[in-house]
N, C-alpha and C positions, 0 to 999 in steps of 0.2 A: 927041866931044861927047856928054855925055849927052841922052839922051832924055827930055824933061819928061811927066809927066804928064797926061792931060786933066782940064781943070777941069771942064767941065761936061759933063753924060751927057745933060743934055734943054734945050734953052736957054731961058732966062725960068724955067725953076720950080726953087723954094726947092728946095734937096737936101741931106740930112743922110749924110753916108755915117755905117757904124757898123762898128766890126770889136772883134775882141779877145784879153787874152793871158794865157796860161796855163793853156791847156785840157789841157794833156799833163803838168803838175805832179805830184810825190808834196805835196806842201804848199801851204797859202796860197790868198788868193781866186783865182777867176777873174773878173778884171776887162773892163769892156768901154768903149769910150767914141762917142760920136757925136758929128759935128762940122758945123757949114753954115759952110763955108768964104765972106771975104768977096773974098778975091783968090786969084790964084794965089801959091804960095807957092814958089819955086823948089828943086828938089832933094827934093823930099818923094817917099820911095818906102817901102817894104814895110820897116817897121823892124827886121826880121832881116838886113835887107840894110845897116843902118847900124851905125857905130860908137856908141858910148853918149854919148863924144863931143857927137857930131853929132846926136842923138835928144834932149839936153836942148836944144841948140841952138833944133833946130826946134819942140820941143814948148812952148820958150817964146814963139815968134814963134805959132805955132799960137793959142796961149792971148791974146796981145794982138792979133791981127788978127781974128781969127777973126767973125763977126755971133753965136755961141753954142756952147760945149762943155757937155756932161752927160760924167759919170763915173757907172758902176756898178759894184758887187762883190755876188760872191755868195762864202760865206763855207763851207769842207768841209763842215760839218755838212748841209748846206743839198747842195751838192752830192752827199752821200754819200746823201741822201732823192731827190733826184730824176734823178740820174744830170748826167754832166759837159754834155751835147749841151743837155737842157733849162735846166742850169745856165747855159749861155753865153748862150741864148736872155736867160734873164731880164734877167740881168745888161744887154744890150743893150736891153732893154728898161727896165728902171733908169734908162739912160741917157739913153735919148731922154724919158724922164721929166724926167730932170735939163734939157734945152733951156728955156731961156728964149723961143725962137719955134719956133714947132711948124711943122716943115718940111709941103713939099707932096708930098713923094716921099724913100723910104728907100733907100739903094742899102748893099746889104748884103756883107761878104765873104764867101763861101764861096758852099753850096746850099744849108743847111739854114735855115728862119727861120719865126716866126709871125707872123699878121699884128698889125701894132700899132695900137690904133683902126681908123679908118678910111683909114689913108694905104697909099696901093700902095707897096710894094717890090718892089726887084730884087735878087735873086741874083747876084752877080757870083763866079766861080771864080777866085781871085787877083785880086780885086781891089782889092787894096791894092800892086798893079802896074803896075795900068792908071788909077784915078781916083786924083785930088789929096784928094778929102774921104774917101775910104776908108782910104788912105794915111795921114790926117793922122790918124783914129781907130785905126788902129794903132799909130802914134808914141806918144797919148798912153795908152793903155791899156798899153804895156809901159813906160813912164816912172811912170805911178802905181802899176803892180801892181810894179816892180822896187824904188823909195821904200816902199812898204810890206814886203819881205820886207828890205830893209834894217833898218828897224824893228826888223821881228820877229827878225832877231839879235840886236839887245843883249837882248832876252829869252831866245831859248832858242841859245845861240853856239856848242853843242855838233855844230847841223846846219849851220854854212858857208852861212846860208842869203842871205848879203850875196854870196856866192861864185855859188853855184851855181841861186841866186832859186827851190830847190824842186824842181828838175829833179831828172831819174832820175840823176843824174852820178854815177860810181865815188863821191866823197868823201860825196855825201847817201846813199846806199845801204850804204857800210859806218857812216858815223854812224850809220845808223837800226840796223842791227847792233851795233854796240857801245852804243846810248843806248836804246833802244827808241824809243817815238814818244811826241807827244804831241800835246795839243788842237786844232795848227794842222796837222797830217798827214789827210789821206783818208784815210778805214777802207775806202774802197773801190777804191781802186789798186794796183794793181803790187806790189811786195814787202811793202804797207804791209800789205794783203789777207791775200795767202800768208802771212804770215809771224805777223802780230799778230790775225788778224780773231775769234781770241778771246778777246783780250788788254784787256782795260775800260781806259778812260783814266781 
């Protein structure tokens, strides 16, 4: 039997969880999303741990049960000025932006986060393993950021990037070797770095 989720981490107050995907990319935003879940949702876990399948599934039940989702993106350029870690931040912050009711408590994946207004957050280390609204804002931030580099293939098809969604994979890394890079790439990552960082787009 699997093991559900806990829906709630403080009982009686509004909670947004927030998480998000694509912080390890050579391309594309790094998106975030926050979620105040209205029920539990059954089978919602850590969307690395789902089939894609199964991640639009729940990302659509997410989106119509939900009391409010926000979506953020933060876009390379933007990350290439402020680095990936404060990039995610924002992005999550974007998001909680996006809420149509402004939770009472943030519970956050990872350790690293700024405060948002005035609302306490929590730190959670995987916790998009342990909570249901954590969970559910991991779902939808790798469902919107994956829809967008879908996109951004039929634009530039030379990077597989409906394939490979951006990641360092053998097939994006010799792309970027044989195609060079272009406006949707970090100038401050990984081979994009080493290899182009005096190369002007």
């Amino acid at each position: 039997m699997a093991i559900e989720l806990t829906f709630e981490k403080i009982g009686g107050i509004l909670e947004a969880g927030c998480d998000e995907a694509g912080r390890g990319c050579l391309a594309g935003p790094v998106v975030a999303a926050a979620v105040l879940l209205s029920e539990p949702i059954p089978g919602l876990n850590d969307s690395k741990k789902l089939n894609e399948k199964n991640r639009l599934r729940l990302a659509a039940q997410i989106k119509s049960t939900s009391l409010a989702y926000g979506i953020g993106c933060v876009f390379p350029k933007r990350i290439d000025e402020v680095n990936i870690l404060n990039a995610s931040i924002e992005a999550m912050h974007l998001a909680l932006e996006a809420l149509r009711i402004s939770p009472e408590m943030i519970l956050v994946d990872g350790n690293r986060f700024k405060p948002f207004k005035d609302i306490p957050h929590l730190c959670i280390v995987k916790g998009d393993t342990k909570f249901q609204s954590i969970a559910a804002a991991s779902i939808l931030a790798k469902t919107e950021r994956d829809q967008m580099m879908k996109d951004l293939d039929g634009q530039f098809p030379e990077y597989q990037w409906a394939k490979n969604k951006g990641y360092p994979t053998k097939d994006h890394v010799e792309s970027i070797q044989k195609n060079g890079i272009c406006e949707i790439h970090r100038k401050s990552f990984g081979i994009v770095k080493s290899i182009y960082q005096n190369e002007p787009i």
